[in-house]
C-alpha positions as CSV (number, residue, x, y, z in Angstrom):
1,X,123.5,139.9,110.7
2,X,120.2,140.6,110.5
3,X,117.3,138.4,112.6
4,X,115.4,138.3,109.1
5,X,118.0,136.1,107.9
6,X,116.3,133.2,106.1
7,X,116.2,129.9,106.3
8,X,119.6,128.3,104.3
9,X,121.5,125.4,103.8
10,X,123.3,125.8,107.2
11,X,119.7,125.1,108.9
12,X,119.5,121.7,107.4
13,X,119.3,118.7,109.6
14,X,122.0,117.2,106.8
15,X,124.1,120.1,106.3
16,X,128.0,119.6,106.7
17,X,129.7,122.2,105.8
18,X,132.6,120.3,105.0
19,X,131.0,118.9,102.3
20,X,129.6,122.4,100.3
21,X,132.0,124.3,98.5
22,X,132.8,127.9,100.1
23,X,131.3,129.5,97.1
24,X,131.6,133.9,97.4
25,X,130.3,136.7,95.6
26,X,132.7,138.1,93.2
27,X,134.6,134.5,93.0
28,X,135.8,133.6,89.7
29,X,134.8,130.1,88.9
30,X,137.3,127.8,86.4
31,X,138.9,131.1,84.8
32,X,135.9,132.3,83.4
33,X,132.4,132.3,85.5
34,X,132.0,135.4,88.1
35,X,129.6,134.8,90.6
36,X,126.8,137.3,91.1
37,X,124.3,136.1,93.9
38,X,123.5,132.7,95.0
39,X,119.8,131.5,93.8
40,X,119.1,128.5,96.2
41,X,120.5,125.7,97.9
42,X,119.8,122.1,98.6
43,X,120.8,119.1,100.4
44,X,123.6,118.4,97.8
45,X,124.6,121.7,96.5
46,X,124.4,125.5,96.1
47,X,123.1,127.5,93.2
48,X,124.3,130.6,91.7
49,X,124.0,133.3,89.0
50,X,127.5,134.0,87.3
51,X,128.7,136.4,84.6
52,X,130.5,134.7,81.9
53,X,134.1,136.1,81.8
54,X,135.2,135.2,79.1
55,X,134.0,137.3,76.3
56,X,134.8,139.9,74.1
57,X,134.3,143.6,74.4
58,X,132.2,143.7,71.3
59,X,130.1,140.8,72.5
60,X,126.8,141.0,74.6
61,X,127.0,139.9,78.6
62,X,126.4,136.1,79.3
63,X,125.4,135.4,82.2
64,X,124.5,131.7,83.4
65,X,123.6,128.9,86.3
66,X,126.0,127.2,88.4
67,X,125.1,124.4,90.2
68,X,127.4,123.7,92.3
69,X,127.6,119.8,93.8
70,X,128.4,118.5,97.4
71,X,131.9,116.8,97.2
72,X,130.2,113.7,98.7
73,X,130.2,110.5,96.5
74,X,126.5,110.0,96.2
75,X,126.0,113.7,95.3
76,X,128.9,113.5,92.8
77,X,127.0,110.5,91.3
78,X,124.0,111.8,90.8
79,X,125.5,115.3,89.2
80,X,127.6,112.9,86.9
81,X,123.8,111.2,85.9
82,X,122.7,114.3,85.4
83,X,125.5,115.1,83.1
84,X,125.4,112.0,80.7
85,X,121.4,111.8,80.5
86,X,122.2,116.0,79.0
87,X,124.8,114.4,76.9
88,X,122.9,111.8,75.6
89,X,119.7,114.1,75.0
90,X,122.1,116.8,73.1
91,X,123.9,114.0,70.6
92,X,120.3,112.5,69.8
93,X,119.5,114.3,66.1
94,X,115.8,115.4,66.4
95,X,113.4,118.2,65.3
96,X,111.1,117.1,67.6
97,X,109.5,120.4,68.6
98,X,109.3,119.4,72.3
99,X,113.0,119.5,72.7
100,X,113.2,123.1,73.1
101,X,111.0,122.8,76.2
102,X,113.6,120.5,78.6
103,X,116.6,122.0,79.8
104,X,120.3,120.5,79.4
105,X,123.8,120.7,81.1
106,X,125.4,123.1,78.6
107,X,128.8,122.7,80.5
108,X,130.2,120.7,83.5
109,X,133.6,120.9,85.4
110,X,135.5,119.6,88.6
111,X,136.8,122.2,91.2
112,X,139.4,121.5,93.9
113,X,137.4,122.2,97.5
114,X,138.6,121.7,101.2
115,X,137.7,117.9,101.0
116,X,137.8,116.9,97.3
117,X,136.5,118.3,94.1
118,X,133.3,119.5,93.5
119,X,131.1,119.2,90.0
120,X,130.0,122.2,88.6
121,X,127.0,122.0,86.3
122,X,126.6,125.1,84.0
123,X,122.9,126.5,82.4
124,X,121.4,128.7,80.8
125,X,119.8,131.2,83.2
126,X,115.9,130.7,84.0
127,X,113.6,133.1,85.8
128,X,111.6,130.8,88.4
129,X,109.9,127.9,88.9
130,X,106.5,127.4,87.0
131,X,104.5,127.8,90.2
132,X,105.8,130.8,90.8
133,X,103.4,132.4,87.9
134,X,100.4,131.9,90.4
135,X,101.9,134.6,92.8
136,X,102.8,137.0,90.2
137,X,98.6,137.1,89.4
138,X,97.4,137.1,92.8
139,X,96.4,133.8,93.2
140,X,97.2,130.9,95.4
141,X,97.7,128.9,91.6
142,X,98.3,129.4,88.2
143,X,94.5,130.1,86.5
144,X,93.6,127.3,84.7
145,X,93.6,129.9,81.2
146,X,96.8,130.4,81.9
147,X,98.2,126.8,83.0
148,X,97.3,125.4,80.0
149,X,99.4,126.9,77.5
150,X,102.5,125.5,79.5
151,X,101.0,122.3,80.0
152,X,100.8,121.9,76.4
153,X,104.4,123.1,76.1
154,X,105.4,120.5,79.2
155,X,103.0,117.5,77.5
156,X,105.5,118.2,74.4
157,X,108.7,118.0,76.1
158,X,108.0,115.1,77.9
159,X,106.9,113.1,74.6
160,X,109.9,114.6,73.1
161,X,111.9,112.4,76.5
162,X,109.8,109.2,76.1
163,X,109.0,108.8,72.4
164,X,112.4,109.8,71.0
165,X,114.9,110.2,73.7
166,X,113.5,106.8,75.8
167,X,114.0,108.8,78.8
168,X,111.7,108.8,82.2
169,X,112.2,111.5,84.2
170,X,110.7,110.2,87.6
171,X,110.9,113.1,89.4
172,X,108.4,116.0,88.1
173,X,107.5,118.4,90.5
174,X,106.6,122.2,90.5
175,X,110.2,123.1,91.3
176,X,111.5,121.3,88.2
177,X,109.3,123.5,85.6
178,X,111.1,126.3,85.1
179,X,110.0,129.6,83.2
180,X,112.6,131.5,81.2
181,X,112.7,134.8,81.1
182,X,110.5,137.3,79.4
183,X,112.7,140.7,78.7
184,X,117.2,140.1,78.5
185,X,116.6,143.5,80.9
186,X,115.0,141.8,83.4
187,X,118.2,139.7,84.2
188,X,120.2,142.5,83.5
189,X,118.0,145.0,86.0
190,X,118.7,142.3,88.3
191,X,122.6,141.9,87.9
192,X,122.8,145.6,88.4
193,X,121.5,145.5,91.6
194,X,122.8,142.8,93.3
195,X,126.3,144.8,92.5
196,X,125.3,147.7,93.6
197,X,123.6,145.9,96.8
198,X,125.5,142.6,98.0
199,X,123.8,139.8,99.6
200,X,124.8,139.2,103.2
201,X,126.4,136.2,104.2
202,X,126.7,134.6,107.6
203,X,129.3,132.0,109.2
204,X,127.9,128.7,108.5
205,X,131.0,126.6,110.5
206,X,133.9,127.8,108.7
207,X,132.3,128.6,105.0
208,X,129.8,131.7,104.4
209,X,126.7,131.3,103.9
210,X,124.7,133.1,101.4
211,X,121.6,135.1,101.4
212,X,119.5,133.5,98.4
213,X,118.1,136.3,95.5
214,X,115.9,133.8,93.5
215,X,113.6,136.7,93.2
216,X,113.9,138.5,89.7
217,X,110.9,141.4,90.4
218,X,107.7,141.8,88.9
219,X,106.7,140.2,85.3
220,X,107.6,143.0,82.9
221,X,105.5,141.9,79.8
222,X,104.5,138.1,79.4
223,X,106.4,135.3,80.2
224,X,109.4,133.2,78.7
225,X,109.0,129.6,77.9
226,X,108.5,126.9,79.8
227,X,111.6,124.1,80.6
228,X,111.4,120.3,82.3
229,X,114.6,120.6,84.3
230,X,116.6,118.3,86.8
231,X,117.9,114.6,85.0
232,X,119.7,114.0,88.0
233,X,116.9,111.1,89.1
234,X,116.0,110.5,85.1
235,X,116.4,106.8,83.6
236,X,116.8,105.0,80.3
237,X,113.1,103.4,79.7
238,X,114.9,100.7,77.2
239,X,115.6,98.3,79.8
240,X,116.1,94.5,79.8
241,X,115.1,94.4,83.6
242,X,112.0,96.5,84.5
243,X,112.6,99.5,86.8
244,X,110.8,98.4,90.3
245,X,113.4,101.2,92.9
246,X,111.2,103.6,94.8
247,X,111.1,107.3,92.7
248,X,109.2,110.3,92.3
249,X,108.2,112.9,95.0
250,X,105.9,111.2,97.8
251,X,102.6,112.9,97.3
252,X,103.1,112.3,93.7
253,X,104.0,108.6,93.5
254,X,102.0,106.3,91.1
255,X,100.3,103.1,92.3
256,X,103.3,100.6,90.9
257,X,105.7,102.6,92.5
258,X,104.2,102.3,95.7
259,X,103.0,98.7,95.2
260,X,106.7,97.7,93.9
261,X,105.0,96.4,90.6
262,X,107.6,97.6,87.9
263,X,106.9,100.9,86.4
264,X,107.9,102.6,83.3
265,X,107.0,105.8,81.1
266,X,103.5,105.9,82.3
267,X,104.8,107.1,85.8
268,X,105.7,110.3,84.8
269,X,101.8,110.2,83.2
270,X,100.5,109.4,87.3
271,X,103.4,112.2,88.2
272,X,101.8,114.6,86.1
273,X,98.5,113.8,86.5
274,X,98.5,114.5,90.2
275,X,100.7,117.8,90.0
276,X,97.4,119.4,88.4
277,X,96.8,119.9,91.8
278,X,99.4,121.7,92.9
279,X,100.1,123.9,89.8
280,X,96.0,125.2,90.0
281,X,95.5,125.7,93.6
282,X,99.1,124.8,95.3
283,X,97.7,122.0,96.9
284,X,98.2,118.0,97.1
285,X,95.6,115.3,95.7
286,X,96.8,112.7,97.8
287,X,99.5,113.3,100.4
288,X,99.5,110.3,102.6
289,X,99.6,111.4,106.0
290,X,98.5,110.4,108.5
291,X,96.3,113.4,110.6
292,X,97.1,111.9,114.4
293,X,101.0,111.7,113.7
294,X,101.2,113.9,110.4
295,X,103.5,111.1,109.5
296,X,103.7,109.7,105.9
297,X,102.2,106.4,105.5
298,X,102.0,103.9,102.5
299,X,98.7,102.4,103.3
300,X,96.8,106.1,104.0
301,X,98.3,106.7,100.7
302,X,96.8,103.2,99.0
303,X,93.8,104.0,101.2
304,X,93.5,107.6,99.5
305,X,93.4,106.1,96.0
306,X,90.8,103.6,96.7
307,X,88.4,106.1,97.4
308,X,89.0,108.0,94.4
309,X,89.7,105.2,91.8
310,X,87.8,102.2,93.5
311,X,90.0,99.2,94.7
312,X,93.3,98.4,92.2
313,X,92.9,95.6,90.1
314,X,93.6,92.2,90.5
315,X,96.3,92.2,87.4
316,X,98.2,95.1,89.3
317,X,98.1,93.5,92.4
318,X,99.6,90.4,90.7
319,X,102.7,92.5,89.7
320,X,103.2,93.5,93.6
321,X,105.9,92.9,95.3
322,X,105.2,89.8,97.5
323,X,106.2,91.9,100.7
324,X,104.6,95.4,100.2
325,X,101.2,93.1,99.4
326,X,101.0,91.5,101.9
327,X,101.3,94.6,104.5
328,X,98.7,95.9,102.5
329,X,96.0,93.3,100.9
330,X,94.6,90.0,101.9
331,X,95.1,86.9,100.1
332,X,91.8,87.6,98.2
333,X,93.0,91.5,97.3
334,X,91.2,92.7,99.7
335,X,92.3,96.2,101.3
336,X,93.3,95.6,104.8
337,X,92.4,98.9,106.2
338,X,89.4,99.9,105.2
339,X,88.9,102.6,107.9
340,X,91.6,104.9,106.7
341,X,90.2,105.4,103.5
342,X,88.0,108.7,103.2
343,X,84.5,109.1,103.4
344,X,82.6,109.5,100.0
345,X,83.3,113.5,100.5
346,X,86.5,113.0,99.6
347,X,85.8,113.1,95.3
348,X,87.8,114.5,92.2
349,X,84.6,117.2,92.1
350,X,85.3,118.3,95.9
351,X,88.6,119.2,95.8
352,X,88.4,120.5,92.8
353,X,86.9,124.2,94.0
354,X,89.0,126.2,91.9
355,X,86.9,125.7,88.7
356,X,83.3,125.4,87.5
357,X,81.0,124.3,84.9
358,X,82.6,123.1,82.0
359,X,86.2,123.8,82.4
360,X,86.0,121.7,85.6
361,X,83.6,119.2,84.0
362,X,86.6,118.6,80.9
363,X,89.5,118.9,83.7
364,X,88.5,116.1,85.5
365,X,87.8,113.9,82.3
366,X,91.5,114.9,81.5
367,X,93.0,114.1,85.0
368,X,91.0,110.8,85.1
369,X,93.0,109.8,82.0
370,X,95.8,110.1,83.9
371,X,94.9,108.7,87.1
372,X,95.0,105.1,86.5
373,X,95.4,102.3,88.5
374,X,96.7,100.3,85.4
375,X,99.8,102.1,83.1
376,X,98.8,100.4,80.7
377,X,95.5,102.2,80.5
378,X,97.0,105.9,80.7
379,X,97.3,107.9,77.5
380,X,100.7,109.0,76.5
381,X,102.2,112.6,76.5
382,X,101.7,113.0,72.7
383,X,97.9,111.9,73.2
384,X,97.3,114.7,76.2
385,X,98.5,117.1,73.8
386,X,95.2,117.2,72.2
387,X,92.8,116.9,74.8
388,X,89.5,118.9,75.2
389,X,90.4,120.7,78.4
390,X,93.9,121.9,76.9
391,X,91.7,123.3,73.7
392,X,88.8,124.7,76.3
393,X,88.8,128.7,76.5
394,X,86.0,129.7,79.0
């Protein structure tokens, strides 16, 4: 095995191999789905490119995603989540024009493993996450010329979730856009060679281990569209009982998640707002941590906010869970550590380099819209769609 082996499931701190299935090359999945190369991993299952089986001669190939889940019950519950909130979206009739922008289970199936059964999610085949695009140009980000195009494709997709569907997704993040792809021969060029060139695989305590192929080549000729993926986290937003159970990515987290004040649609708003960040210059706005530990803390995180936004509001702080306030505030509202929050050099226009002039001056209008303490006050999806910035051509 080679030293250039890189880093896979087997070198996670959680990884049991008891509890992934022993996927191979050249396995045939339920009858009908032969495995190609393995994609990616993560801490509750493996992902692979398969060729669907079962066609005939006449036919062109089909070739999908399997996702296949950790046998663990936690795992198994959240592939199952995954599952209905696809069903769910597919029955709902709709020619909302932002449905072909999120992508659903088409399929999903139980295999028999060493432990118990595995669920096996089945998609259609997508090129790479949105982020991705950046490296492609030669840039740390994706330009902001050619961000926006997608973001009005993403703004549409997630209206098409809240405003029809009732859906929150909670978890966006850079990994969860997803770009199809732009030429069938790319995919096929791709097949070709991983048949003609196996992955390796490694022993990885008693199952292989897979070297991942996630990378399709070079853009041929534009790029495919753009997909909201992952349900597994999503929620129904007609509830009786206001959501208030910690969601979304750390650096991403909006004020009433972190403040325990009930949240709703407009935290995927927040979510989205702070991604700009990270899609246009893969960097954070906030990430909480502290620089003498490089731990994550809550309060850094509060304390990184207040700079930019001022203090939160008294009505928000109302809403607060009684325990995270008072770690936090003072019976009056008053931030209780004021020295970790950043001097004045920390502004939306400092770290904000990657633009200039106007385009800068009408992004950060836009991502202020987002970025409020109160969710009330954010716009929704459908009224981002239209903004200046997204219409702006420099």
């Amino acid at each position: 095995m080679p030293s250039t082996f890189i880093r896979e499931e087997d070198q996670s701190p959680y990884y049991d191999p008891e509890r992934y299935y022993p996927a191979r090359v050249g396995e045939i999945i339920c009858n009908r789905y032969r495995i190609i190369s393995k994609l990616g991993w993560g801490t509750s299952s493996t992902v692979w490119l398969a060729k669907d089986t079962n066609r005939w001669a006449w036919q062109s190939n089909r070739y999908v995603t399997l996702k296949i889940t950790n046998c663990g019950k936690e795992e198994q519950n959240s592939a199952y989540e995954e599952v209905e909130m696809s069903q769910q979206i597919s029955r709902l009739r709709s020619n909302h024009e932002g449905r072909r922008y999120v992508r659903l289970v088409k399929e999903a199936f139980e295999i028999q493993g060493r432990l118990g059964n595995h669920l096996c999610l089945v998609f259609e085949p997508l090129r790479e996450p949105l982020w991705l695009l950046g490296k492609h140009l030669g840039s740390n980000g994706v330009p902001s010329a050619v961000l926006k195009p997608f973001l009005k494709s993403l703004l549409l997709g997630l209206d098409f979730l809240h405003s029809e569907c009732h859906i929150i997704h909670t978890d966006l993040k850079s990994d969860n856009f997803l770009l199809g792809f732009e030429d069938s021969k790319v995919l096929e060029s791709y097949v070709r060679q991983q048949e003609s060139d196996p992955a390796a695989f490694k022993d990885g305590g008693g199952r292989p281990v897979f070297l991942s192929r996630p990378d399709f080549g070079p853009l041929k000729k534009g790029v495919g569209l753009v997909q909201i993926s992952d349900f597994s986290s999503a929620v129904s937003g007609r509830v009786s009982v206001p959501h208030n159970h910690d969601i979304q990515p750390q650096p991403f987290c909006a004020p009433e998640v972190l403040l325990k004040a009930t949240w709703t649609y407009s935290a995927d708003i927040w979510n989205l707002g702070t991604m700009l960040w990270e899609l246009l210059a893969d960097d954070v706005l906030f990430n909480g941590l502290d620089p003498t530990s490089n731990t994550y803390s809550r309060a850094i995180h509060i304390a990184q906010m207040i700079r930019l936004l001022g203090p939160p509001p008294q009505q928000l702080l109302e809403r607060a869970d009684k325990g995270v306030y008072s770690q936090l505030f003072s019976n009056q509202g008053d931030f209780k550590f004021p020295s970790l929050i950043p001097s004045e050099e920390f502004n939306l226009p400092n770290v904000t380099p990657f633009l200039l002039g106007e385009d800068k001056r009408l992004f950060l209008d836009f991502a202020r819209k987002m970025l409020r303490w109160e969710p009330e006050e954010r716009p929704t999806a459908k009224e981002l769609y239209n903004d200046p910035w997204l219409n702006f051509r420099s």
